[in-house]
C-alpha positions as CSV (number, residue, x, y, z in Angstrom):
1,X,0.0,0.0,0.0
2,X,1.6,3.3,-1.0
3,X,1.9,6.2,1.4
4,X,-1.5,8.1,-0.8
5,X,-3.4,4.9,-0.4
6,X,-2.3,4.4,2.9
7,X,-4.2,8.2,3.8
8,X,-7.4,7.5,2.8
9,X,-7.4,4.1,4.0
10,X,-7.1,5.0,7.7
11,X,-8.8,9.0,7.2
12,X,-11.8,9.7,9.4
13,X,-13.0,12.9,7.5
14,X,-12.7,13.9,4.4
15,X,-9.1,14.3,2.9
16,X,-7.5,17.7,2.2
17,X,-5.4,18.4,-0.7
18,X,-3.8,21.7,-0.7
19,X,-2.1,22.8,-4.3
20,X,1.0,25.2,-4.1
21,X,3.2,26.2,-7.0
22,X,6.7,25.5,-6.3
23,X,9.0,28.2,-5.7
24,X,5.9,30.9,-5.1
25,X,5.9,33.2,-3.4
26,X,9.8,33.1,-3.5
27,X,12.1,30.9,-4.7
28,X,12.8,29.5,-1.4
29,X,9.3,29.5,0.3
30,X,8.8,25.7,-1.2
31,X,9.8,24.1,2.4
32,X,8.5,26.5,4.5
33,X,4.7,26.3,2.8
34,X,5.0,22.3,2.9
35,X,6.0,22.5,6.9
36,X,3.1,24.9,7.5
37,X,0.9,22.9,5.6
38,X,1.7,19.5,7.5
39,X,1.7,21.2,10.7
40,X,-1.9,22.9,10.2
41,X,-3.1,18.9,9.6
42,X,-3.3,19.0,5.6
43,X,-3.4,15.0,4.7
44,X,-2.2,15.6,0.7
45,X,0.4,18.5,-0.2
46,X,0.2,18.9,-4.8
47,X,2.7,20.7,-5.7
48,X,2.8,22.3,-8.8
49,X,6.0,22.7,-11.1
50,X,5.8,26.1,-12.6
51,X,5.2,26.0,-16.8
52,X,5.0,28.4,-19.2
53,X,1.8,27.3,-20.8
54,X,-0.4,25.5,-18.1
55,X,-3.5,24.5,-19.9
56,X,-5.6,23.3,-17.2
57,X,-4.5,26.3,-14.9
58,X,-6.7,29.7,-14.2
59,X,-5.5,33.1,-14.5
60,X,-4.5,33.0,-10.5
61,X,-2.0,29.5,-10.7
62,X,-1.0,30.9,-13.9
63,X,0.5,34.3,-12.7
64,X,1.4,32.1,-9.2
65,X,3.8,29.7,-12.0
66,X,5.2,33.2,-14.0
67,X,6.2,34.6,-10.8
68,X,8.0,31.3,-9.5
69,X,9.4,31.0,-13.2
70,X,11.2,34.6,-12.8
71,X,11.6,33.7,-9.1
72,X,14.1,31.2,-11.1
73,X,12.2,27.8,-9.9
74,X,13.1,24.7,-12.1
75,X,12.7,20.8,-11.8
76,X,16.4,20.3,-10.5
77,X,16.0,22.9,-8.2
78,X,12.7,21.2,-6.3
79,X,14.1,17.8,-6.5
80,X,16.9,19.7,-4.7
81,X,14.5,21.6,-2.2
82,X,12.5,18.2,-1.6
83,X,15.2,16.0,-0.5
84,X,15.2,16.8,3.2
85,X,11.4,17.1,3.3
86,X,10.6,13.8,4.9
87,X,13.3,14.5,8.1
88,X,10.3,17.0,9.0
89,X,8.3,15.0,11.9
90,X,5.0,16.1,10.6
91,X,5.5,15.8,6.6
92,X,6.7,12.0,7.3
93,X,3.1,10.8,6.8
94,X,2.0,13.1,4.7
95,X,1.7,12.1,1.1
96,X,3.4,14.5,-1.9
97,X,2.1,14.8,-5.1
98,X,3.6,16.3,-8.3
99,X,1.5,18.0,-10.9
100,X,2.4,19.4,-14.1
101,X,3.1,19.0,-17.7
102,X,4.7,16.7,-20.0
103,X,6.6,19.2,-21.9
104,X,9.4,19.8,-19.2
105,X,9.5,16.7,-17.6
106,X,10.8,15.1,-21.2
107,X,13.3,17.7,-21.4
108,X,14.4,16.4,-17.9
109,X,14.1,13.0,-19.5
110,X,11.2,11.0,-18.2
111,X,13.2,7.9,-16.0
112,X,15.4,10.0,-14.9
113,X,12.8,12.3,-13.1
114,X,10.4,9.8,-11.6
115,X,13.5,8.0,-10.2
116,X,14.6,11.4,-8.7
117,X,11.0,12.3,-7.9
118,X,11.0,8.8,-5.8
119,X,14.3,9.8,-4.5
120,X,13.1,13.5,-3.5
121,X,10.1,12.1,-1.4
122,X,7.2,12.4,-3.6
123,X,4.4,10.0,-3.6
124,X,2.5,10.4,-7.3
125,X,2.3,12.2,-10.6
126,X,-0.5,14.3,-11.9
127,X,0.1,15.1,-15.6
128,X,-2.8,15.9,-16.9
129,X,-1.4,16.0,-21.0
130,X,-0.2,12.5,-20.6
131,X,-2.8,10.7,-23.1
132,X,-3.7,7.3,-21.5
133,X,-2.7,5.4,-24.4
134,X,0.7,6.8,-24.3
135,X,0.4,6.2,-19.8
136,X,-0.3,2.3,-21.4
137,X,2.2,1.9,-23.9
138,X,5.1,3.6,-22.5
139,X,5.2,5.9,-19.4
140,X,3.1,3.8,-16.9
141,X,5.8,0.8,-17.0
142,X,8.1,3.7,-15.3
143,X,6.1,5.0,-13.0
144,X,5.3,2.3,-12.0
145,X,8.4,0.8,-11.7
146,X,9.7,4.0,-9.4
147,X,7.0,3.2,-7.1
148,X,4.9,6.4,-7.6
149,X,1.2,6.5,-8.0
150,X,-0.2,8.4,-11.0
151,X,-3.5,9.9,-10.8
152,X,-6.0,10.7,-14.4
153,X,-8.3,13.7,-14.4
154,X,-12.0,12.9,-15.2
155,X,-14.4,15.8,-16.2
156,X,-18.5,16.1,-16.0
157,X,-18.5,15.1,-19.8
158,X,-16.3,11.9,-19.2
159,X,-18.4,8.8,-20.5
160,X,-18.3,6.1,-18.1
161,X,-16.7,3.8,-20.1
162,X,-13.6,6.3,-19.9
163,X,-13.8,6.7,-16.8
164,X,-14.0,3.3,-15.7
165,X,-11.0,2.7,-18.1
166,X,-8.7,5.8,-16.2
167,X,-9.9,4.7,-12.8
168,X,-8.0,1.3,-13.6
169,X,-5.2,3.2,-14.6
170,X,-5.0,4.9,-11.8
171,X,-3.2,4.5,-8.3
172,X,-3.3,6.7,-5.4
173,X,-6.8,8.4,-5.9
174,X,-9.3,9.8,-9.2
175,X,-9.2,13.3,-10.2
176,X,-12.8,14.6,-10.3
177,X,-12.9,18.1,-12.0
178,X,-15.6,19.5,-10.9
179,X,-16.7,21.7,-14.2
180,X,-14.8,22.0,-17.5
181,X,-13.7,25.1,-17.0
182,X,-10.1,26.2,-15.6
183,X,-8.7,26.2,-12.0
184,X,-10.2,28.9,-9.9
185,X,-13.4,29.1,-11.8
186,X,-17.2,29.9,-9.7
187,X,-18.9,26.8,-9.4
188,X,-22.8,25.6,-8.9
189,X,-22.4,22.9,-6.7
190,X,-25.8,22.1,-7.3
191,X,-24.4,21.0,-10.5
192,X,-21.8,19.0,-9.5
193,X,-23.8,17.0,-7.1
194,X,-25.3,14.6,-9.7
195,X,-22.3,14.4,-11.4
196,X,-20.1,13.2,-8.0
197,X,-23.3,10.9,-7.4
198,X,-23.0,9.6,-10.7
199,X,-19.2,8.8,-10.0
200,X,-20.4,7.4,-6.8
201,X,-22.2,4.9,-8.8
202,X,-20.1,3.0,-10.4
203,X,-18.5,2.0,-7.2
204,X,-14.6,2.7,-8.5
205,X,-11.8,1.1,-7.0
206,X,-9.7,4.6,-6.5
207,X,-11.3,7.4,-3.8
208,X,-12.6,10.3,-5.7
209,X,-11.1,13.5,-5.1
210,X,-12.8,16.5,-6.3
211,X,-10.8,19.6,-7.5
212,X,-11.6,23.1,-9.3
213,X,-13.6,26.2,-8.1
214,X,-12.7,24.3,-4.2
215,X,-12.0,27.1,-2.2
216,X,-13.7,26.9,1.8
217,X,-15.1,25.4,3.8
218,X,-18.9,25.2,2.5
219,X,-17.4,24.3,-0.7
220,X,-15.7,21.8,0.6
221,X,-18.0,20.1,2.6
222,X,-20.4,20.2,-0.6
223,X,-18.3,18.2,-2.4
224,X,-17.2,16.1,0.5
225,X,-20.4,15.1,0.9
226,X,-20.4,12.8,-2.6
227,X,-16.6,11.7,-2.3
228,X,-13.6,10.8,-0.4
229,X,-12.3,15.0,-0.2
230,X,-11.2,17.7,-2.2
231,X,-8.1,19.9,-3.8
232,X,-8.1,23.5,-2.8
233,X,-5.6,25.2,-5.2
234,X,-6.0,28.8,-6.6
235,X,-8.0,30.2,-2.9
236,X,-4.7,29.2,-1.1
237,X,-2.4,30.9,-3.2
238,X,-4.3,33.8,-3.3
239,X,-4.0,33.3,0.3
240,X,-0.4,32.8,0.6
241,X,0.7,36.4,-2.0
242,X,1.6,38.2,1.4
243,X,5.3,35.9,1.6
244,X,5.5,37.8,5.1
245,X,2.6,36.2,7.5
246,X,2.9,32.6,6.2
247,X,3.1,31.6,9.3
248,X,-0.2,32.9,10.1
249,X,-2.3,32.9,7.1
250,X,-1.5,28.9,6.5
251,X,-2.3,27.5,9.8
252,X,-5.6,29.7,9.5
253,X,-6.4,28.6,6.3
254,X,-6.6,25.0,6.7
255,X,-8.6,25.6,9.9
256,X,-10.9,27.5,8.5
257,X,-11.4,25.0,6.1
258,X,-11.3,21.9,8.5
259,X,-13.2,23.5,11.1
């Protein structure tokens, strides 16, 4: 059982996912926003690697990845950040994901950084431009073999057929967007009710984690309601622009959200 699976098997409320861009608000805050974030209770810490053309990303993780870009944030240097992460008492237990694009991790050559993402401390992989039949034929194999889970994206227009097929691929947990639209976008959770019940329904073999427009309390207990937890991404780094009260606005963010 891997360190993600390993969460939700033994969680007794709904699990929190906090997203962060890497090297945001400054180039050295990476550490210092995991700590916090362990510390304040968070069971899942997504990390973001800054790209220059984020697809999935809203306008507030898009300006969060420029700024850690210029900040001069780069895959060596988080591998390089991460490596002492797990000699912090509270980050020991909590699982690490990676999320972002295919583009840059092949320029850092693709076995070469899930070995050193295994190496660094991280738990899975969220790509979201990694096509399953490409996950099948060639990139799952070393993933796999690295020990890391890897985690597909499924969207209100999914068919169930796809996402049955993703939720097999799948390790760790199942990506529910909850609207089509980007990060940080308003949404009716009226709306996304039926579609996390529907999801519900075909009794998947992965916890559902619902991410996108996820941003406090009530909307998290919404969606928590109809699956295993939820990502909060763009509200927390909106939260976390002010570099000098991390150490209050993080702890009080999370309880906010938790309490």
């Amino acid at each position: 059982m891997s360190r993600i699976q390993s969460i939700f098997s033994i969680a007794k409320q709904p699990v929190l996912n906090i997203y962060f861009t890497a090297g945001y608000p400054t180039l050295n805050s990476t550490l210092k926003v995991m700590n916090l974030l362990a510390e304040s209770g968070v069971d899942i810490i997504e990390i973001g690697m800054p790209y220059s053309d984020p697809l999935a990303d809203g306008p507030v993780i898009q300006e969060s990845s420029s700024i850690a870009i210029s900040n001069g944030m780069s895959i060596e240097l988080l591998f390089d950040q991460l490596k002492s992460c797990r000699t912090n008492a509270s980050l020991s237990k909590t699982g690490i994901v990676l999320m972002g694009y295919m583009n840059p991790v092949l320029q850092y050559g693709f076995n070469r950084f899930c070995a050193d993402a295994a190496a660094a401390g991280v738990d899975g992989l969220i790509l979201p431009d990694l096509p399953e039949y490409e996950f099948e034929k060639e990139y799952g194999a070393i993933i796999k073999a690295a020990g890391l889970d890897f985690i597909f994206l499924v969207t209100p227009e999914t068919s169930e057929e796809r996402v049955r097929k993703l939720d097999e691929l799948s390790t760790g947990f199942l990506y529910a967007v909850s609207s089509s639209a980007t990060t940080g976008s308003e949404t009716s959770f009226d709306q996304v009710a039926a579609y996390l019940q529907r999801l519900q329904s075909y009794q998947l073999k992965n916890p559902i984690m619902v991410g996108f427009g996820i941003k406090d309390k009530a909307s998290f207990d919404s969606v928590a309601a109809y699956s295993q937890g939820a990502i909060i991404g763009s509200a927390f780094i909106k939260a976390i622009a002010d570099n000098a009260t991390l150490d209050e606005i993080i702890p009080s963010f999370v309880k906010q959200v938790r309490h």
